[in-house]
Structures are given as structure tokens and as C-alpha cells.
NUTIKOL-819792 format. One record per atom (N, C-alpha, C): atom name; residue in three letters; x, y, z; residue number from 1. Coordinates in steps of 0.2 Angstrom, whole numbers, always signed. Layout:
// residues N
atome/residu/c1/c2/c3/num
CA/Ala/X/Y/Z/NUM
...
// end
This chain:
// residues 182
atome/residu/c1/c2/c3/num
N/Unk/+74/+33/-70/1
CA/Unk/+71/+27/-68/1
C/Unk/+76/+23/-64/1
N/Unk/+73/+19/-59/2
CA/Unk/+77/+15/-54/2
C/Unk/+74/+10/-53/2
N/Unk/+79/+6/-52/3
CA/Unk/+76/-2/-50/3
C/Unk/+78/-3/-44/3
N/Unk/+75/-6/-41/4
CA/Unk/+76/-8/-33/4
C/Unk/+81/-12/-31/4
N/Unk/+88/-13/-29/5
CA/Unk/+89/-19/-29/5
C/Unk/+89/-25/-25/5
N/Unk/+86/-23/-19/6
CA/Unk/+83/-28/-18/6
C/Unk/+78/-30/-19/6
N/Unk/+71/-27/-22/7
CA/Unk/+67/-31/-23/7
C/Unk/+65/-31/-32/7
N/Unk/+72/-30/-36/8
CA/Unk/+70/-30/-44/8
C/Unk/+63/-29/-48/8
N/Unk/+62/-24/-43/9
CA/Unk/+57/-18/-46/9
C/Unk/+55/-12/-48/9
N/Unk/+54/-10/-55/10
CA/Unk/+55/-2/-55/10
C/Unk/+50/+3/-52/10
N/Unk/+53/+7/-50/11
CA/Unk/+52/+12/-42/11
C/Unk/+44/+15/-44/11
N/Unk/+47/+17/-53/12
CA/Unk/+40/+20/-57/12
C/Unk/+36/+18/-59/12
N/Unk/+36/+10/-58/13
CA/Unk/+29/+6/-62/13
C/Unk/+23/+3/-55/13
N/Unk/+20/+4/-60/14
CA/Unk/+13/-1/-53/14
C/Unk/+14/-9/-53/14
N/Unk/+17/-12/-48/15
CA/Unk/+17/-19/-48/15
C/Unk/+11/-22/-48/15
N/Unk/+9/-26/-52/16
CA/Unk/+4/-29/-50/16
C/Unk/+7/-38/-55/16
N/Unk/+8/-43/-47/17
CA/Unk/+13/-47/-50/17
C/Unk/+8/-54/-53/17
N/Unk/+13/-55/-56/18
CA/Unk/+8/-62/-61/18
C/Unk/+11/-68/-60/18
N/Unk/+5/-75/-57/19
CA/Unk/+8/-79/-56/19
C/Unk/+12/-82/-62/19
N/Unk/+13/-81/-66/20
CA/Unk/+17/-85/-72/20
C/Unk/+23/-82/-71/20
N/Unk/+27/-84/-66/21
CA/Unk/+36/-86/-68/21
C/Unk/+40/-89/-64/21
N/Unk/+45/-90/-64/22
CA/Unk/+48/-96/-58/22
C/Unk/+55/-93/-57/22
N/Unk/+58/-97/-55/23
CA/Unk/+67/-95/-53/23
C/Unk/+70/-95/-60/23
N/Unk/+75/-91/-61/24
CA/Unk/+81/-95/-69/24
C/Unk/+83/-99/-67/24
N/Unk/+87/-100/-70/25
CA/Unk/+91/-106/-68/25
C/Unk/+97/-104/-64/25
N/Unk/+101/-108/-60/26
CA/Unk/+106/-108/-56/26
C/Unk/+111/-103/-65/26
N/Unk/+115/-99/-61/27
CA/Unk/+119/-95/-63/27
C/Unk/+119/-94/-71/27
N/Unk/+108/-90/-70/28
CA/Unk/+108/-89/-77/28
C/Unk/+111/-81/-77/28
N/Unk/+114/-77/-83/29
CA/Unk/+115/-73/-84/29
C/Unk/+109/-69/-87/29
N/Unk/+107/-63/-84/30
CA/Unk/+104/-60/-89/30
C/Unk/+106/-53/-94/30
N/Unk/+107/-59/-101/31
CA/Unk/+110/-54/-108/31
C/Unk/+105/-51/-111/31
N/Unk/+98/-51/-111/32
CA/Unk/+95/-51/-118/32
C/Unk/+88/-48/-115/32
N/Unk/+88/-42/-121/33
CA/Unk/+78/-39/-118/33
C/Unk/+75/-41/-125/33
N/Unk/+70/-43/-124/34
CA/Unk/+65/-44/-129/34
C/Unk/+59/-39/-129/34
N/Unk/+58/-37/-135/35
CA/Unk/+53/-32/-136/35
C/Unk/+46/-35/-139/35
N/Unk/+41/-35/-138/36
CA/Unk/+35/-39/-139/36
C/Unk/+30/-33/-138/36
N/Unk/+27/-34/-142/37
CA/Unk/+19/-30/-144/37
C/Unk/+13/-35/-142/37
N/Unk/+9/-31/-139/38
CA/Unk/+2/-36/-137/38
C/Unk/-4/-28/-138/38
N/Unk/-10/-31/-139/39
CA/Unk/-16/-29/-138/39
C/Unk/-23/-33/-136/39
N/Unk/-27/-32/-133/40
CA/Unk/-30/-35/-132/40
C/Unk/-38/-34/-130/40
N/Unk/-43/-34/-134/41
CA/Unk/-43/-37/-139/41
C/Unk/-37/-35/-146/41
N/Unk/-36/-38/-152/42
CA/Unk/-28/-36/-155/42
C/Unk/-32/-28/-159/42
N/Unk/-26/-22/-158/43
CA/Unk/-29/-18/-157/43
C/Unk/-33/-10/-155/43
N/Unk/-36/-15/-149/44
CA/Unk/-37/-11/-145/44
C/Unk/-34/-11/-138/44
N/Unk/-35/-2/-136/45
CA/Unk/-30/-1/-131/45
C/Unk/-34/+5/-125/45
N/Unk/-28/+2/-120/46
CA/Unk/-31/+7/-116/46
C/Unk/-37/+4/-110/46
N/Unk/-36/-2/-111/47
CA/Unk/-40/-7/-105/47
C/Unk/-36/-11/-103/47
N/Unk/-38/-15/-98/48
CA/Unk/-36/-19/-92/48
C/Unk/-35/-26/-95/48
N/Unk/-35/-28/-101/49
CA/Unk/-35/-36/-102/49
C/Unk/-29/-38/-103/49
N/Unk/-23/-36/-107/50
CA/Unk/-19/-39/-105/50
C/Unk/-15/-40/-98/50
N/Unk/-17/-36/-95/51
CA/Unk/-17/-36/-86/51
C/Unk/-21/-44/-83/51
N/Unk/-25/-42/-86/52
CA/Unk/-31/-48/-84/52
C/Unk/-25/-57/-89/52
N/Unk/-24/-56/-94/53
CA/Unk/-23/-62/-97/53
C/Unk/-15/-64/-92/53
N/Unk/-11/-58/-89/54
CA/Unk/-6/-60/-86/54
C/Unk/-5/-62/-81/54
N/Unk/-12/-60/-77/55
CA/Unk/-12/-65/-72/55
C/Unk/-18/-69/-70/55
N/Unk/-20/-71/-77/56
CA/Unk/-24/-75/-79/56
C/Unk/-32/-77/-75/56
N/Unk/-31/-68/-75/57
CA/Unk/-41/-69/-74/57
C/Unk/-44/-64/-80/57
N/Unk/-41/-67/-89/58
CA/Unk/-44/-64/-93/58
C/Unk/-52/-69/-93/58
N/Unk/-58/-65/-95/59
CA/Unk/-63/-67/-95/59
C/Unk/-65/-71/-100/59
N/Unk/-66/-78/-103/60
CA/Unk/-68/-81/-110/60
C/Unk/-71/-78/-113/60
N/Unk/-78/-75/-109/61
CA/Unk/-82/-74/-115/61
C/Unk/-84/-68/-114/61
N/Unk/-77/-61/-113/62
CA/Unk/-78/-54/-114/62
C/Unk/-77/-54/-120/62
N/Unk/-73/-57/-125/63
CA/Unk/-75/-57/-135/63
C/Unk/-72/-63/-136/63
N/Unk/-74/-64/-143/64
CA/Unk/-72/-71/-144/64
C/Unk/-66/-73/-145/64
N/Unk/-60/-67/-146/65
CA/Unk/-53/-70/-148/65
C/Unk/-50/-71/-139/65
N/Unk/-53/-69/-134/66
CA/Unk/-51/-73/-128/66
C/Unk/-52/-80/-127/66
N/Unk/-58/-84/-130/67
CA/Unk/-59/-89/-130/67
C/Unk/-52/-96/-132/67
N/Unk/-49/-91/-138/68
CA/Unk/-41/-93/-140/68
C/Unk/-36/-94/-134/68
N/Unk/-37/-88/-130/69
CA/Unk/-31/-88/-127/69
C/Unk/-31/-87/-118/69
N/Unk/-37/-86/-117/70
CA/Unk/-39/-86/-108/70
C/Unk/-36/-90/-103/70
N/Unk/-35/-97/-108/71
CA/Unk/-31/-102/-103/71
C/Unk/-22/-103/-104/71
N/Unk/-22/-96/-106/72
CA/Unk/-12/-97/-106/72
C/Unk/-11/-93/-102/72
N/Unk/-4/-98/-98/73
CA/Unk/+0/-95/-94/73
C/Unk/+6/-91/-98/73
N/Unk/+5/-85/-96/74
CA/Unk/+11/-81/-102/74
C/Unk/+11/-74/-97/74
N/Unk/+16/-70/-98/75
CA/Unk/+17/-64/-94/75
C/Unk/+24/-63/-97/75
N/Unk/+26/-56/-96/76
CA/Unk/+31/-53/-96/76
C/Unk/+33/-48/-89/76
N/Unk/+40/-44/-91/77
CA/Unk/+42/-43/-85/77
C/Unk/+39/-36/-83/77
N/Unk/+39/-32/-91/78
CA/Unk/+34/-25/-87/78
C/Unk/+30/-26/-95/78
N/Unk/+26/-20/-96/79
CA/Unk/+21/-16/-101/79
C/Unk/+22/-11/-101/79
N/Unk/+24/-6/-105/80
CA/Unk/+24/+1/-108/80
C/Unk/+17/+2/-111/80
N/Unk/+11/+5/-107/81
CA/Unk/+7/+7/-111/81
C/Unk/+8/+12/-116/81
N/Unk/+4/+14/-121/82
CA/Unk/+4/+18/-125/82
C/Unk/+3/+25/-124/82
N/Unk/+1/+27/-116/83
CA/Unk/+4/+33/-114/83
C/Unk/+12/+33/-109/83
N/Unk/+14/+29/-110/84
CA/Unk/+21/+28/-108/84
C/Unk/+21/+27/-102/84
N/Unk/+16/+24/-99/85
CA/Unk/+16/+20/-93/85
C/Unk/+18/+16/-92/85
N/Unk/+20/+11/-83/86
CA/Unk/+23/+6/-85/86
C/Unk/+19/+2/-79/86
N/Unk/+16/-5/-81/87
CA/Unk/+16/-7/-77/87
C/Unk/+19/-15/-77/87
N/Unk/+23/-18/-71/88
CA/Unk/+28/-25/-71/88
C/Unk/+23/-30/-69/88
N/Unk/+26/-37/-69/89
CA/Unk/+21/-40/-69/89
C/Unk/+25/-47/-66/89
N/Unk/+33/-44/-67/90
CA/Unk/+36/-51/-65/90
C/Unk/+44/-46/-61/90
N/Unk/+44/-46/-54/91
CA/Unk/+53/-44/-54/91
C/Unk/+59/-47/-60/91
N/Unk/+63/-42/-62/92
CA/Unk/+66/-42/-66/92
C/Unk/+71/-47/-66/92
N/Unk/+74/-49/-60/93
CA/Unk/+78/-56/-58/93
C/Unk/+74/-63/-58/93
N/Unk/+68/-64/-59/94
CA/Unk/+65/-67/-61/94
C/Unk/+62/-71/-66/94
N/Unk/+61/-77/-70/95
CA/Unk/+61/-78/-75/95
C/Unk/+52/-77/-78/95
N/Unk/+52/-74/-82/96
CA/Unk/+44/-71/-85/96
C/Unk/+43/-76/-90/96
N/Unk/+36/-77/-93/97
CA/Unk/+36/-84/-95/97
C/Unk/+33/-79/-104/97
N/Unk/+39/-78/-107/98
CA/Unk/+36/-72/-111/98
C/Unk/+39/-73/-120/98
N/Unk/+42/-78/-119/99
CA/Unk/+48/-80/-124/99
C/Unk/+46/-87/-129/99
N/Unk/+43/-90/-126/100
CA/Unk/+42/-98/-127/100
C/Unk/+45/-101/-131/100
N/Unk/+44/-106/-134/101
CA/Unk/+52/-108/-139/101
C/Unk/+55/-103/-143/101
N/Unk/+60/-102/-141/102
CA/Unk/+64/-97/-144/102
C/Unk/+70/-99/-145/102
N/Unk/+75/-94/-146/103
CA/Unk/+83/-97/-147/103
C/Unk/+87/-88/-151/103
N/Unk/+93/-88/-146/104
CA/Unk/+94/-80/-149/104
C/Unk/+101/-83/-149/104
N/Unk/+105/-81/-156/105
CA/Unk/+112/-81/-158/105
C/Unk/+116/-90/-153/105
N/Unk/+112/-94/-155/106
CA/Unk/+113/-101/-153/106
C/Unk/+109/-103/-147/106
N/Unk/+109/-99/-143/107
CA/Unk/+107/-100/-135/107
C/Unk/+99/-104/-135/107
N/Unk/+97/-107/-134/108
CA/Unk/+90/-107/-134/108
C/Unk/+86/-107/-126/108
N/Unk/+79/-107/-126/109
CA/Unk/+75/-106/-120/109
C/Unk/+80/-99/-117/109
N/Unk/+75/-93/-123/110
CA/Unk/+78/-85/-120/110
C/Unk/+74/-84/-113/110
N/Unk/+68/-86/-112/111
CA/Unk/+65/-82/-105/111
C/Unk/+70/-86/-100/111
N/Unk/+76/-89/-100/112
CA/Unk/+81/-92/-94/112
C/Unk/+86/-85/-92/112
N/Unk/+86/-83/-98/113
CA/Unk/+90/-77/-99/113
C/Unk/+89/-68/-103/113
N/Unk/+82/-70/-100/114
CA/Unk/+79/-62/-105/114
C/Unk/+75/-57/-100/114
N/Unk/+76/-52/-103/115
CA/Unk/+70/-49/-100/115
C/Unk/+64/-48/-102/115
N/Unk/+58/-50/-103/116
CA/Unk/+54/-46/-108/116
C/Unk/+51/-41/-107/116
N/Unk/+49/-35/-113/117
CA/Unk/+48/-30/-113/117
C/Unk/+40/-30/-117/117
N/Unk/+34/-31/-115/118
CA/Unk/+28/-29/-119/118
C/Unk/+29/-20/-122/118
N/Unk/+25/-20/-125/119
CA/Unk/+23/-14/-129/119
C/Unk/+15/-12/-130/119
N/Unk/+12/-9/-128/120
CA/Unk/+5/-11/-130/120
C/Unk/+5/-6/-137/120
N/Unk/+2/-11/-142/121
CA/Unk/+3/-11/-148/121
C/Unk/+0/-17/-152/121
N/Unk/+3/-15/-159/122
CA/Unk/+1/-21/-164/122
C/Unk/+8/-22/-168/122
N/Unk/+7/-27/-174/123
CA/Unk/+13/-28/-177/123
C/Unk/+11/-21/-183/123
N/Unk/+8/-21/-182/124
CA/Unk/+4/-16/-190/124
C/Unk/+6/-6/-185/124
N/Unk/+2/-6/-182/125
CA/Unk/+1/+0/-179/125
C/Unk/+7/+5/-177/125
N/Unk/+10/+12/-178/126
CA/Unk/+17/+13/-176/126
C/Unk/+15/+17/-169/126
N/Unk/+20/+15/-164/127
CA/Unk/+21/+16/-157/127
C/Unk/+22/+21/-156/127
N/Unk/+19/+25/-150/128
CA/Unk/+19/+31/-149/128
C/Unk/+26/+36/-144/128
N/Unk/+29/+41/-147/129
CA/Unk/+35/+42/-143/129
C/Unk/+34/+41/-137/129
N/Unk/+31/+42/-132/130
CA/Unk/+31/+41/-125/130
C/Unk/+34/+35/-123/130
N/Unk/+30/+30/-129/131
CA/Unk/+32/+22/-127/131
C/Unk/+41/+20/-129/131
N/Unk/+41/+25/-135/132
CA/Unk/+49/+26/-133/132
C/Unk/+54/+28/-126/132
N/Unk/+52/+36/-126/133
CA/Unk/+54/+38/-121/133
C/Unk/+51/+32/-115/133
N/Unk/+49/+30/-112/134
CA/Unk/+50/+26/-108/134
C/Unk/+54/+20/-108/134
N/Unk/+53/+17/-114/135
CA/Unk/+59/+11/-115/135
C/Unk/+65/+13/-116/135
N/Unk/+68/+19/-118/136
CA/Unk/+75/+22/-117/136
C/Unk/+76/+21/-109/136
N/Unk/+70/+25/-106/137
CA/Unk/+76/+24/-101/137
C/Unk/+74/+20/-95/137
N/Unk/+68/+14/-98/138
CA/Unk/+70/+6/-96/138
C/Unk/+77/+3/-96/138
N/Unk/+79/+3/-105/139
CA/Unk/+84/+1/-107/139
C/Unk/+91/+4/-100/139
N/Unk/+90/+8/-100/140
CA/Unk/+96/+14/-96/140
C/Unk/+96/+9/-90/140
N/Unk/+91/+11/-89/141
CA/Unk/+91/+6/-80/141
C/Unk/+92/-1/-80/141
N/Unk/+89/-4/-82/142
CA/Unk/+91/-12/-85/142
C/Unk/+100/-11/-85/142
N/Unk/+102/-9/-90/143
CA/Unk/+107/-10/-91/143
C/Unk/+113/-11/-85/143
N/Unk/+110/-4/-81/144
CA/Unk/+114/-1/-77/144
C/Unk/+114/-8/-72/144
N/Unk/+107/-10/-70/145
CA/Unk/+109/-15/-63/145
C/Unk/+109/-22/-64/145
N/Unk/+109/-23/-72/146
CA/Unk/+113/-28/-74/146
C/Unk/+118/-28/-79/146
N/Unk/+123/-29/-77/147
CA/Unk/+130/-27/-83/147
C/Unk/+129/-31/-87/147
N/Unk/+127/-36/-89/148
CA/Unk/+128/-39/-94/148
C/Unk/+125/-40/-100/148
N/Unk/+119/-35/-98/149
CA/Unk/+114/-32/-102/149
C/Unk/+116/-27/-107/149
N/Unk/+119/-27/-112/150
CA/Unk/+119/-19/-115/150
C/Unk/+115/-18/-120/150
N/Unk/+113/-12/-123/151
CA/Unk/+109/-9/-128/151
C/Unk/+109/-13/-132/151
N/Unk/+114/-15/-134/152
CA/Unk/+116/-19/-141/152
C/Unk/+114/-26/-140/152
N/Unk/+110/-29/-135/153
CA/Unk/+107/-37/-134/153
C/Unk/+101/-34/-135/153
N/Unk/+97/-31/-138/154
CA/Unk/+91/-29/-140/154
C/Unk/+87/-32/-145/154
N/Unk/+83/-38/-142/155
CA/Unk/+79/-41/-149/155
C/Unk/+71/-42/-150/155
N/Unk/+69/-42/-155/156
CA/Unk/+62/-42/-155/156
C/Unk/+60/-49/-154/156
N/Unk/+55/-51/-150/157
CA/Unk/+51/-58/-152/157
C/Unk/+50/-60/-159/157
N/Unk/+49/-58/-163/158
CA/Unk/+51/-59/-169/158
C/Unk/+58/-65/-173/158
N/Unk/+63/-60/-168/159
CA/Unk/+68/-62/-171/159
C/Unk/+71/-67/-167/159
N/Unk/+69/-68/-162/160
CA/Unk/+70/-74/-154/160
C/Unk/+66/-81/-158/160
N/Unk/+61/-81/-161/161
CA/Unk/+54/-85/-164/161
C/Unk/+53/-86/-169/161
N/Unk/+58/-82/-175/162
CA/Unk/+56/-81/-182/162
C/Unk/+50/-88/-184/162
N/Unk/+44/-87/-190/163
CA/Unk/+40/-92/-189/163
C/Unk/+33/-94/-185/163
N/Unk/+36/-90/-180/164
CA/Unk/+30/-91/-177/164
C/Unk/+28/-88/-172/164
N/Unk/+32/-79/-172/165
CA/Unk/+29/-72/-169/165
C/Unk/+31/-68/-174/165
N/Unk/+26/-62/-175/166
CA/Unk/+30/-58/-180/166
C/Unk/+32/-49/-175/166
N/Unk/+29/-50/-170/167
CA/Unk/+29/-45/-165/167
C/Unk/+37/-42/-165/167
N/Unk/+39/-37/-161/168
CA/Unk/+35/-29/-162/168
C/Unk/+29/-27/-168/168
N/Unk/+34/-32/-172/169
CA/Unk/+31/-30/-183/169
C/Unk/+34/-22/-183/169
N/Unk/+30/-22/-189/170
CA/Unk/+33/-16/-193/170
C/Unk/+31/-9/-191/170
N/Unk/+28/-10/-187/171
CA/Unk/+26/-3/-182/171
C/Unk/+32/-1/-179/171
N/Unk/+36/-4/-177/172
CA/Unk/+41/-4/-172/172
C/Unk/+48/-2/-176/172
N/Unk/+49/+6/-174/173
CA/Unk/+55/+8/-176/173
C/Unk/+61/+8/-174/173
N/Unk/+63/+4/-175/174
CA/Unk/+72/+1/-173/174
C/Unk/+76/+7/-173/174
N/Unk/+77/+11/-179/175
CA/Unk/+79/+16/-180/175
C/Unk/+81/+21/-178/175
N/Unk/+73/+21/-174/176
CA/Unk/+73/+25/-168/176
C/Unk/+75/+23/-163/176
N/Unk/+74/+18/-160/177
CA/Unk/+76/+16/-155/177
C/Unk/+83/+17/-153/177
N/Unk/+87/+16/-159/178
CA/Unk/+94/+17/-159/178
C/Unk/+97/+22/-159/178
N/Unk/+93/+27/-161/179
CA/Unk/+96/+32/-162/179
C/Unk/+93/+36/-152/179
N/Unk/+89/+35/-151/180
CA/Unk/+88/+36/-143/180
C/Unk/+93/+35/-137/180
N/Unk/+95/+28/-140/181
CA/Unk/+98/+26/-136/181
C/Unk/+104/+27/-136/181
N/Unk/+108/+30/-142/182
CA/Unk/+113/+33/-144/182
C/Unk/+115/+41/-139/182
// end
């Protein structure tokens, strides 16, 4: 996998970019990838809505749990779908609006300095290899074109929000993950 470096986009994913994100801040570093689960309706997979919710032409009244959330400005920087597809939705040097109140090892407001990683998933449901295999060797690339990134800055929304996300959840094996990227 390859990221572009001039246009901080991975070579292998389908861009299709979402109005939700701004510049970092003046000499933000970015240390930290956040791993987040979404589905949509929660899930169900294998359709276009969280596409739709991230660049905010989710439909209100295709089910009622849209009606919750059609009007949020929210995105991340790619999706791993659950065949191990990718598709991005914010350049990686760009700040993705995927984090919201958070705060990681004292720092607060992570999307200044994060990356986010969707998963298409639930907190309940366990992820499929491929969606590994493709985030190892995100992780790989990330790393590589931003040094300040390493393996070891790897945290879940969960743990960014404790309270008030429980995403990846318990589907999500760290275990592995580490053991992959080992």
C-alpha cells in the first residue's frame, strides 16, 4: 500500500472526499490512529450509507435510525469495508472530523492530531481477516509517511471517549492486531 505524498491519498482506495474536515492546526503532528466501527443501518453491511452519512447526503427517511443522525457533520479519513476494501474520505494530512470530544494520554481534541480509521462493523460483531489484513498494512503505510506515527499510537474510539463511545467494542481483536503487526 502507498500513499501519495503529494496528494495524502492512498493509491488503493476510492476517494470519494467529504465535506467534513478543515486544516490541523499550524504545526500539528500527527501521532495517533483511531480505530472506530460503524454500520449503517447499526449492523447492517455492504451498502452505501455510511458513504452517504459522510458526505452528508444520508437520506432521513430511508430508516428511522437516520432520522438520529442525517444532520451530523462527521467523517473519517478512510473505511475498511468488510471485504477489505478501502475507501477514504478525507486526505490523511487533513484533519477528519471523526474524534469529537476526546483527549488521548492528556492531549485533548485527537482529530488535531489523529488519524481515523473506520471499520465497517459493530461493537458486538467480530471483524473479518481481510479487514485486518488491510489495516496492517494501512498501519505499514501511515507509519512509513508519517514518522511520528508508530504502531504503538494505536487507539480505539473507545479509549479516546471512554463514556461516551464504546466502538471498535468487543468484536475487535487487539490481539490480533498486534500480533500482525508484529
Amino acid at each position: 500500500m502507498q500513499i501519495d505524498p503529494a496528494t495524502h491519498l492512498l493509491r488503493q482506495a476510492v476517494y470519494t472526499p467529504s465535506p467534513n474536515m478543515d486544516d490541523r492546526p499550524k504545526h500539528a503532528e500527527i501521532n495517533l490512529l483511531v480505530i472506530h466501527s460503524i454500520s449503517l443501518p447499526p449492523g447492517e453491511y455492504g451498502n452505501e450509507r455510511v458513504t452517504q452519512l459522510f458526505t452528508n447526503t444520508l437520506p432521513a427517511d430511508a430508516h428511522p435510525y437516520f432520522k438520529q443522525i442525517h444532520q451530523l457533520e462527521v467523517s473519517a479519513h478512510a473505511l475498511i469495508r468488510r471485504d477489505g476494501s478501502i475507501i477514504q474520505f478525507v486526505p490523511f494530512h487533513k484533519r477528519a472530523w471523526h474524534a469529537g470530544e476526546s483527549c488521548y494520554q492528556g492531549k485533548q481534541c485527537c482529530n488535531d492530531f489523529s488519524i481515523g480509521i473506520e471499520l465497517e462493523g459493530t461493537d458486538h460483531d467480530s471483524f473479518e481477516n481481510g479487514q485486518y489484513q488491510t489495516l496492517v498494512e494501512l498501519v505499514k503505510a501511515l507509519c512509513k509517511q508519517y514518522p511520528s506515527l508508530t504502531a504503538q499510537r494505536i487507539a480505539g474510539h473507545s479509549d479516546i471517549a471512554p463514556g461516551r463511545k464504546t466502538d471498535p467494542g468487543t468484536g475487535f481483536d487487539w490481539d490480533k492486531l498486534s500480533s500482525l503487526l508484529s
